[in-house]
C-alpha positions as CSV (number, residue, x, y, z in Angstrom):
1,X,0.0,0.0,0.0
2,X,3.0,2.5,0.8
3,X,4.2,1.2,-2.8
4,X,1.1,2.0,-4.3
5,X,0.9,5.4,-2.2
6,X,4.5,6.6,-3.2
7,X,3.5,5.5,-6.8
8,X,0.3,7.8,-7.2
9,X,2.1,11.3,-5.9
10,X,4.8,10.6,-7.8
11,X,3.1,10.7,-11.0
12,X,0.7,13.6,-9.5
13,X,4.2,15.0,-9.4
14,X,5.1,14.3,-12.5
15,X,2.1,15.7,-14.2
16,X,2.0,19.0,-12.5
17,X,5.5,19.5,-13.6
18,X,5.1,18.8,-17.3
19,X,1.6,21.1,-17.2
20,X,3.3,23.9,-15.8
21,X,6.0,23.3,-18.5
22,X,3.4,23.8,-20.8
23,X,3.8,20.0,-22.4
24,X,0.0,19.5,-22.5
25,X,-0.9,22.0,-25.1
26,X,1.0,20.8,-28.1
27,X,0.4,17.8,-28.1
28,X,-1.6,16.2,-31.1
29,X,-5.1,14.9,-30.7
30,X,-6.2,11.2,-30.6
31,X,-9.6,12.6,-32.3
32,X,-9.7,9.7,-35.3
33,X,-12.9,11.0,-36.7
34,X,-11.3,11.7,-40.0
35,X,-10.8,8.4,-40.5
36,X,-12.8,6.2,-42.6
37,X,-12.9,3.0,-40.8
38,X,-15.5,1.9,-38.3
39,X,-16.4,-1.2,-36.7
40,X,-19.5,-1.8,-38.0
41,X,-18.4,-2.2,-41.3
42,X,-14.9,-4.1,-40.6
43,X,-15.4,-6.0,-44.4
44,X,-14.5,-2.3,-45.9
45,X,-11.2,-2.3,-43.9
46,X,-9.5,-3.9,-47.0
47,X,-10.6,-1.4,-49.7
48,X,-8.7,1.8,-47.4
49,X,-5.9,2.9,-49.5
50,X,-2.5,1.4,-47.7
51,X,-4.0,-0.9,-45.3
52,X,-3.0,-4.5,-45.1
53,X,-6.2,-5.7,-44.0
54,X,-6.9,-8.5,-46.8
55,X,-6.1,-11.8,-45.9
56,X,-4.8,-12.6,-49.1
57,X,-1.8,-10.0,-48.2
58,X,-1.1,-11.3,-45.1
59,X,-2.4,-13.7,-42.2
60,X,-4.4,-11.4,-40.6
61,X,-5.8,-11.2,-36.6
62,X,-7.6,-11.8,-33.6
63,X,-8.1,-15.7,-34.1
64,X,-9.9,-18.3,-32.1
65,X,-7.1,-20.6,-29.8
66,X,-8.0,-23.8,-29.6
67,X,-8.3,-25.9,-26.0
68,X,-7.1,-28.6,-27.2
69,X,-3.5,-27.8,-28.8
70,X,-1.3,-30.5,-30.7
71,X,1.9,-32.3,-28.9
72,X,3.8,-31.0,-31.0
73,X,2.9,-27.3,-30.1
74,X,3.5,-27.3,-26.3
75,X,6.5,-26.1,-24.7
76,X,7.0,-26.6,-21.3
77,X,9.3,-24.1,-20.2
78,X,10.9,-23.0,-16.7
79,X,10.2,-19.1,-15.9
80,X,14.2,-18.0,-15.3
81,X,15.0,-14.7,-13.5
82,X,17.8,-12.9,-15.2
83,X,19.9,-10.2,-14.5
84,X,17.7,-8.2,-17.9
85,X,14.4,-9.4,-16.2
86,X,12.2,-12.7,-16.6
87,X,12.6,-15.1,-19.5
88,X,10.5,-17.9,-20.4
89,X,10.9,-19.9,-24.1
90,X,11.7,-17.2,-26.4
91,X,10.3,-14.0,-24.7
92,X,12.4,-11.9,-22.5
93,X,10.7,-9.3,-20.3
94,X,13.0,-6.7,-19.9
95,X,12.7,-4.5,-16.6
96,X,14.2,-1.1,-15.7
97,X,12.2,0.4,-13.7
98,X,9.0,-0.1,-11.2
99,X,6.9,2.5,-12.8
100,X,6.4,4.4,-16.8
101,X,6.0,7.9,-17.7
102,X,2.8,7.7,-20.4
103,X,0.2,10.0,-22.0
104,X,-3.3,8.8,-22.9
105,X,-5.3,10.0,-25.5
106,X,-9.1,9.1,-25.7
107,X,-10.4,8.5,-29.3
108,X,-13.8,6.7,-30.6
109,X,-12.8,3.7,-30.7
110,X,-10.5,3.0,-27.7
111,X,-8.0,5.0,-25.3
112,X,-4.6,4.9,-26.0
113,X,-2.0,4.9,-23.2
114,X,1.6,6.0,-24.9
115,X,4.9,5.3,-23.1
116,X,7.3,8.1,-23.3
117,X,10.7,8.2,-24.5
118,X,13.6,6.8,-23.1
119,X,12.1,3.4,-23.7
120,X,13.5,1.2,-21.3
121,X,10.4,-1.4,-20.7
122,X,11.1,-3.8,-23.9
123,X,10.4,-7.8,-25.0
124,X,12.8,-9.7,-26.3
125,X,11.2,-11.6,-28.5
126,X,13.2,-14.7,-30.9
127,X,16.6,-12.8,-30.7
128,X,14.6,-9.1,-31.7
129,X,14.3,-6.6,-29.5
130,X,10.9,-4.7,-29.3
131,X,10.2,-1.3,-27.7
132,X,7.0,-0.6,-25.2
133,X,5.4,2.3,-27.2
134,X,1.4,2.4,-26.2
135,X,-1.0,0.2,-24.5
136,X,-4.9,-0.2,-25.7
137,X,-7.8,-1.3,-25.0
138,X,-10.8,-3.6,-26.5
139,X,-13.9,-4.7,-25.0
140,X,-15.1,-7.5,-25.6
141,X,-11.4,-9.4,-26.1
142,X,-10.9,-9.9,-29.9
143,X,-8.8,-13.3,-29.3
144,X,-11.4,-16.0,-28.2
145,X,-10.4,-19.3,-26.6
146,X,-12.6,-21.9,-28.3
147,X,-15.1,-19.2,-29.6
148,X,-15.5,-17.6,-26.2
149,X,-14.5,-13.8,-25.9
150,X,-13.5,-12.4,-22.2
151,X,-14.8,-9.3,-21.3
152,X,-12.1,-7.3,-21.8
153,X,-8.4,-7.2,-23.4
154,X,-5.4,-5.0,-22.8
155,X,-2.5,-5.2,-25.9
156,X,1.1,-3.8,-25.2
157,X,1.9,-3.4,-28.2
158,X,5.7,-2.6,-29.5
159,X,7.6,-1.3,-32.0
160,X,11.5,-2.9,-32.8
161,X,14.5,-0.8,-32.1
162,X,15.7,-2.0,-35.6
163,X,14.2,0.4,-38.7
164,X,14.0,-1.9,-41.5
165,X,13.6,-0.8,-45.2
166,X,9.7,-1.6,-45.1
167,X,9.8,0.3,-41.1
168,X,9.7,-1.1,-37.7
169,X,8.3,-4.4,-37.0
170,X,5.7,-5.2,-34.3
171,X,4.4,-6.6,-31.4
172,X,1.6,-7.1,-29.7
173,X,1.0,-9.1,-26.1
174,X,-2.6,-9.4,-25.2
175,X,-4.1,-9.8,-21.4
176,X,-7.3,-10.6,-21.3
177,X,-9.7,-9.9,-18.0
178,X,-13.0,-10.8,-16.9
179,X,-15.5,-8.8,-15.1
180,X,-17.2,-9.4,-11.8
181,X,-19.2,-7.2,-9.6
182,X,-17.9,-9.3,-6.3
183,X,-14.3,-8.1,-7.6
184,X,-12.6,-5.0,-6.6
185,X,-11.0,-2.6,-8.4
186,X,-8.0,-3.9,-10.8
187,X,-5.3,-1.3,-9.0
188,X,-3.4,-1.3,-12.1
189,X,-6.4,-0.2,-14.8
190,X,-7.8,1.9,-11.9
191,X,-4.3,4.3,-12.0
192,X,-5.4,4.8,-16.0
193,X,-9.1,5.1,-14.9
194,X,-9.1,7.8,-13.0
195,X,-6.9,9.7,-15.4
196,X,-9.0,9.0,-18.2
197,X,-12.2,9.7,-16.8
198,X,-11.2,13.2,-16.2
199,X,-9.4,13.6,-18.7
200,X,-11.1,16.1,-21.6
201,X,-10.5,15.6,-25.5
202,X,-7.8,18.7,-26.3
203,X,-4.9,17.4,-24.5
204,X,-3.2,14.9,-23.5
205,X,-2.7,13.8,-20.1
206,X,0.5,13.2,-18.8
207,X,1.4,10.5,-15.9
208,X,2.6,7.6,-14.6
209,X,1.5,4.1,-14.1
210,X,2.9,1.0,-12.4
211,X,5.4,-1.2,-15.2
212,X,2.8,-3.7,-17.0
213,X,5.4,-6.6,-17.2
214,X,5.7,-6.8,-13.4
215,X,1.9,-5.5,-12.3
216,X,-0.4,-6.4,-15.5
217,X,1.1,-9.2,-17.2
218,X,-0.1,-12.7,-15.2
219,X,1.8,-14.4,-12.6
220,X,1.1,-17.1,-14.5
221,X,3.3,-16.2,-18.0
222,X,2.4,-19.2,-20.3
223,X,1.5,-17.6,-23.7
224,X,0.3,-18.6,-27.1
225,X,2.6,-17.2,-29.9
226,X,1.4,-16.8,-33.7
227,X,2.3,-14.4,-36.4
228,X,-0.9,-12.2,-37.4
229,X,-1.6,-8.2,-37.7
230,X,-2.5,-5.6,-35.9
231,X,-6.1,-5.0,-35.6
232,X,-7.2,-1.9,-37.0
233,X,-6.2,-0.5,-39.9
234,X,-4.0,-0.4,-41.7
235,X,-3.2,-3.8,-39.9
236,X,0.5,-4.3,-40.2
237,X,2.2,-7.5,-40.0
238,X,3.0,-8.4,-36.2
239,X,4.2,-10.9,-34.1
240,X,1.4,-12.0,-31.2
241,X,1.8,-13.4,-27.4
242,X,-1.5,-14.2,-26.4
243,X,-1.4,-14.9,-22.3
244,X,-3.7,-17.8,-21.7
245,X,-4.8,-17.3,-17.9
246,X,-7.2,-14.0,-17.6
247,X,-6.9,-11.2,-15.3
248,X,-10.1,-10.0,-13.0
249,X,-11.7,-6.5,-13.1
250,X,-14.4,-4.6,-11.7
251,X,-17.5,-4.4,-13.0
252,X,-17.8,-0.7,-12.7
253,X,-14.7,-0.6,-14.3
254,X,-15.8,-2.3,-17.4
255,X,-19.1,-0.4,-17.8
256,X,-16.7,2.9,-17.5
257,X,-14.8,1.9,-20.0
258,X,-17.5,0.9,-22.5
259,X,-19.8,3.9,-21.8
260,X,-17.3,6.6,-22.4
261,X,-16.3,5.2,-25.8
262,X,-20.0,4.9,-26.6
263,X,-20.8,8.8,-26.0
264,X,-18.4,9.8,-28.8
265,X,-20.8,10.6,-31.6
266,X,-20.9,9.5,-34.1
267,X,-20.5,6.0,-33.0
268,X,-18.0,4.1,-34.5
269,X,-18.5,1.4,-32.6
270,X,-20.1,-2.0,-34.1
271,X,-23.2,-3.4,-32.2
272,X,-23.2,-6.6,-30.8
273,X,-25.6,-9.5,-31.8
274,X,-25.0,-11.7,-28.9
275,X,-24.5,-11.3,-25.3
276,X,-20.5,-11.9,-25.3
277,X,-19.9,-9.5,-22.2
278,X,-21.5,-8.8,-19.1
279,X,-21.9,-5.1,-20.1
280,X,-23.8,-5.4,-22.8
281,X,-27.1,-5.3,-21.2
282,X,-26.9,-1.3,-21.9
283,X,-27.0,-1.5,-25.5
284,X,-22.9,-0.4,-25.7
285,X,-21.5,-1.2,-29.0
286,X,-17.7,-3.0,-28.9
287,X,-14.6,-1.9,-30.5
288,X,-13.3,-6.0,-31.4
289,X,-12.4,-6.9,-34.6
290,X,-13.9,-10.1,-35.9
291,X,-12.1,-13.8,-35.7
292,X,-9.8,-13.8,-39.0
293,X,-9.6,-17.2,-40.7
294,X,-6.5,-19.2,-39.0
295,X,-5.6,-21.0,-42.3
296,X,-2.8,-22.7,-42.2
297,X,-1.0,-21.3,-39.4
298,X,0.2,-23.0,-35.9
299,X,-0.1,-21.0,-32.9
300,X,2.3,-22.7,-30.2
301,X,2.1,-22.4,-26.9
302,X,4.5,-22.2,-24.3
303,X,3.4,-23.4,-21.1
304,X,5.2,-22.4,-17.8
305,X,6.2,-25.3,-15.8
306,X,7.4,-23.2,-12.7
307,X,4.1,-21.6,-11.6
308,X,3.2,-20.7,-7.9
309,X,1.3,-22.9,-6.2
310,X,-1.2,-20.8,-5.4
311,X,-1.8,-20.0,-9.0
312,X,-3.2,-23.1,-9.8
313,X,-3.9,-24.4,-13.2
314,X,-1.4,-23.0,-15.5
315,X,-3.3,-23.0,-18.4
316,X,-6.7,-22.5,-18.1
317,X,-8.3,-25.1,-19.5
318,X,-5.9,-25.4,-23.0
319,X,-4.9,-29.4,-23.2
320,X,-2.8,-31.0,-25.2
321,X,-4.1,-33.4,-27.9
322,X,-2.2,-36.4,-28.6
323,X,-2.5,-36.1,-32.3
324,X,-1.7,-39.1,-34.6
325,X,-0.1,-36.3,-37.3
326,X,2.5,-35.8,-34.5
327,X,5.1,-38.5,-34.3
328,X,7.0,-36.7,-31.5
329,X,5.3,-38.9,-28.8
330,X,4.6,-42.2,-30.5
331,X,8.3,-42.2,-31.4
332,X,9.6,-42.2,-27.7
333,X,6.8,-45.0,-26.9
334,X,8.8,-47.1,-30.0
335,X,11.6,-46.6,-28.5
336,X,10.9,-47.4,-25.0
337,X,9.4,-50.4,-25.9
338,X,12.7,-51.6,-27.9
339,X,14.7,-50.9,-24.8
340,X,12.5,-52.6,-22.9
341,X,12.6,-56.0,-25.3
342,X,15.9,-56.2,-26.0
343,X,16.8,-55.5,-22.1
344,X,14.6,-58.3,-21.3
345,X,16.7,-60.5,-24.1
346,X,20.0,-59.9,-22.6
347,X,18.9,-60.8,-19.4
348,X,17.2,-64.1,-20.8
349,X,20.4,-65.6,-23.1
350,X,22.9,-64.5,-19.7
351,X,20.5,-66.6,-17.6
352,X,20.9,-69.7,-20.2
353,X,24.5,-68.9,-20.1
354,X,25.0,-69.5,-16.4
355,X,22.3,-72.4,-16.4
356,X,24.4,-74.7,-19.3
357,X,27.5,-73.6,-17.1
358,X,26.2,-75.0,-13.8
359,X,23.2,-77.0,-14.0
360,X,23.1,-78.1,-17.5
361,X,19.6,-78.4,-20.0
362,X,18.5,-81.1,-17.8
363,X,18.0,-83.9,-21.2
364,X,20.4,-86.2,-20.1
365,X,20.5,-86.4,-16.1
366,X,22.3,-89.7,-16.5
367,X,25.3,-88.3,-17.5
368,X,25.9,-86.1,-14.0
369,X,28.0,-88.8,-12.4
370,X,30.5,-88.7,-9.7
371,X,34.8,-89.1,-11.2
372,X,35.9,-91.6,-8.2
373,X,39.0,-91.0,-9.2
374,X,39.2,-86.8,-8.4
375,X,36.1,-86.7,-6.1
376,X,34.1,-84.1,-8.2
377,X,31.0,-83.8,-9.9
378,X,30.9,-84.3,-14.1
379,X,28.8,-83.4,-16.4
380,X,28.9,-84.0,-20.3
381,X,32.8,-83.1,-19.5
382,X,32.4,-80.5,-17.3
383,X,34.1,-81.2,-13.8
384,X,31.8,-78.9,-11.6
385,X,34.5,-77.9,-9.4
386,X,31.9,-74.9,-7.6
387,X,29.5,-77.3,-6.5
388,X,31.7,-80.7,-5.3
389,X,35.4,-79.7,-3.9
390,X,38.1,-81.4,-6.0
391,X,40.1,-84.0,-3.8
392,X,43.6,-85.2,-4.8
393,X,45.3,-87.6,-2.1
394,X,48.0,-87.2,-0.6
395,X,51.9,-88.3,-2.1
396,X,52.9,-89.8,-5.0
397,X,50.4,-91.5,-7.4
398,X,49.7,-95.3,-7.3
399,X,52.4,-97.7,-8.9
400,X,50.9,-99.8,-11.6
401,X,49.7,-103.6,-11.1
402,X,52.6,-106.1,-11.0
403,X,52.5,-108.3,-14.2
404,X,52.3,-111.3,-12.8
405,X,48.9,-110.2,-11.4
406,X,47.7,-109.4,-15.3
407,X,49.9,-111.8,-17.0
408,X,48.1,-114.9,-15.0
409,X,46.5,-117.7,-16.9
410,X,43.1,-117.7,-17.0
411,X,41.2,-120.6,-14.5
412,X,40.4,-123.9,-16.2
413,X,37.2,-124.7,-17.0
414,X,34.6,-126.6,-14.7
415,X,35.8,-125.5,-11.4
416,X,33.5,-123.0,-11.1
417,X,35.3,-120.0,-10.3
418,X,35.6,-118.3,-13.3
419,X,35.4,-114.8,-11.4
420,X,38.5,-115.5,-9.9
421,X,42.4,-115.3,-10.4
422,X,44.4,-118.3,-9.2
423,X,47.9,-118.4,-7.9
424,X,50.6,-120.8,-9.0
């Protein structure tokens, strides 16, 4: 609360000091009523001279995320705090300081928070680095998670620090909140709330806010990436991070927002057909662009592994399908199960090994006989010298027969005693 406290007067501070500079009074308007674009007639958006709204340019955006993603798009990764800020896959938040210096500017069809230069809140974002340069706001949420829209979405959207021959590239992170009347106020919106609510249409207002990486942006940083456009005219090509768990708002908040865009006359607004947010029991129209065709584009998903426990679910409902077009997890199933066999082989031939060594097959028990002469156990040839000690006695070895005993003549006949050897 003293955080919060400290935060507030300084930007008070900060916004006395550039009005008294005399800052506020040239700067340009965010009136866009010379504009022909609306949102009630979005299919026109492709005819406006220079826009890149056509699909058949460019993939195009919002579009609907799945909840049940491929295998092969999920990437569990581990949130890493580094000395530039707070990585995860291939985003890098980089933070600088604990709160911006910004100027909103209230059109007709949203409010647009700028960040003011030095930049030093930036994304790093697959070895490109992309500048903070204004924050806006769409009710209901333009990206839908299996055709259902949140009440509300924030998009930090950035510009590269690279100029390329075509310009900057872009891109665009998007938070989306739902309302509730039990909830109290988001403290984050509320500091652009109450600045915007009495804020009048001939100047900008200058102040600060707390840094949206560390006070907006989700605990909970697992994000679908996908290349698309911006989403109003003249939609350039830009990179998207689409955080998958929501953020809560007031209700009061929402139905502020929604009511001050719809008293800029004329409306620009589009009208809803369906009840896709809780304020639209008052008849407000919505500044959302409709769900663009996907085609053949893969969002992926990269799924924080590291979340705190009292977050919960990390991602809200989005599964992962185990999709026969992806061979990534049948391939490590192969696999195991050859290990597995041919582990179970090994183990089965060195078992025959040591049972032909010691015990034999067990076909011919008859052969397993005792050598009188050595004392130890044979076997088809095999003296089993671990399983019968070998004995040898004593001294020299015995002196053969005399040869008168084997050189006798055999008995006569008739006596009856062939079986024995006589004497002469």
């Amino acid at each position: 609360a003293v955080g919060r406290a400290k935060l507030e007067l300084s930007g008070l501070i900060f916004a006395s000091w550039l009005g008294r500079i005399g800052f506020a009074q040239g700067l340009p308007s965010s009136d866009l009523s010379s504009q022909s674009w609306s949102y009630a007639d979005q299919t026109a958006w492709s005819s406006i001279d220079g826009s890149h709204c056509r699909s058949s340019e460019s993939p195009q955006s919002p579009i609907d995320i799945p909840r049940v993603l491929a295998y092969a798009d999920v990437y569990n990764e581990t949130l890493d705090k580094i000395p530039e800020g707070l990585r995860l896959g291939p985003a890098t938040w980089v933070v600088s300081e604990t709160a911006v210096n910004v100027k909103i500017e209230k059109g007709p069809t949203t409010w647009t928070v700028k960040t003011l230069p030095p930049y030093g809140e930036r994304i790093d974002f697959e070895d490109e680095l992309y500048n903070l340069v204004s924050i806006t706001f769409k009710s209901p949420s333009e990206h839908t998670i299996d055709g259902i829209r949140s009440d509300f979405e924030v998009q930090l959207n950035h510009q590269s620090e690279t100029v390329y021959a075509d310009g900057h590239r872009r891109l665009s992170a998007a938070i989306r909140f739902n309302a509730a009347k039990e909830v109290e106020s988001n403290f984050w919106l509320n500091s652009i709330w109450r600045v915007a609510m009495s804020h009048n249409h001939s100047a900008a207002s200058f102040f600060q806010i707390g840094n949206p990486y560390t006070e907006l942006v989700p605990l909970d940083r697992s994000f679908v990436a996908y290349y698309g456009s911006t989403t109003e005219p003249p939609c350039y090509p830009a990179n998207w991070l689409v955080h998958v768990q929501p953020g809560l708002m007031s209700y009061e908040e929402l139905v502020m927002f929604r009511a001050s865009l719809n008293n800029n006359q004329p409306s620009r607004l589009a009208t809803l057909t369906e009840n896709q947010s809780k304020s639209d029991g008052y008849g407000y129209g919505f500044n959302s662009r409709e769900i663009q065709d996907t085609g053949s584009r893969t969002p992926k998903m990269y799924r924080m592994s590291n979340v705190p426990d009292h977050e919960g679910a990390s991602s809200v409902g989005i599964k992962v399908k185990h999709s026969r077009s992806s061979w990534g997890e049948p391939l490590l199933w192969l696999l195991a199960i050859a290990a597995l066999l041919c582990l179970i082989f090994i183990c089965y031939a060195f078992l025959c090994k040591l049972r032909e060594r010691y015990i034999g097959d067990g076909d011919e028990e008859s052969e397993d006989y005792l050598d009188p002469r050595h004392g130890a156990r044979m076997q088809k040839g095999v003296m089993m010298q671990h399983l019968v000690p070998q004995f040898r006695p004593p001294g020299p070895p015995y002196a053969p027969f005399p040869e008168t005993y084997t050189n006798a003549a055999l008995p006569r006949g008739g006596y009856g005693y062939a079986d024995q050897i006589r004497f002469s």
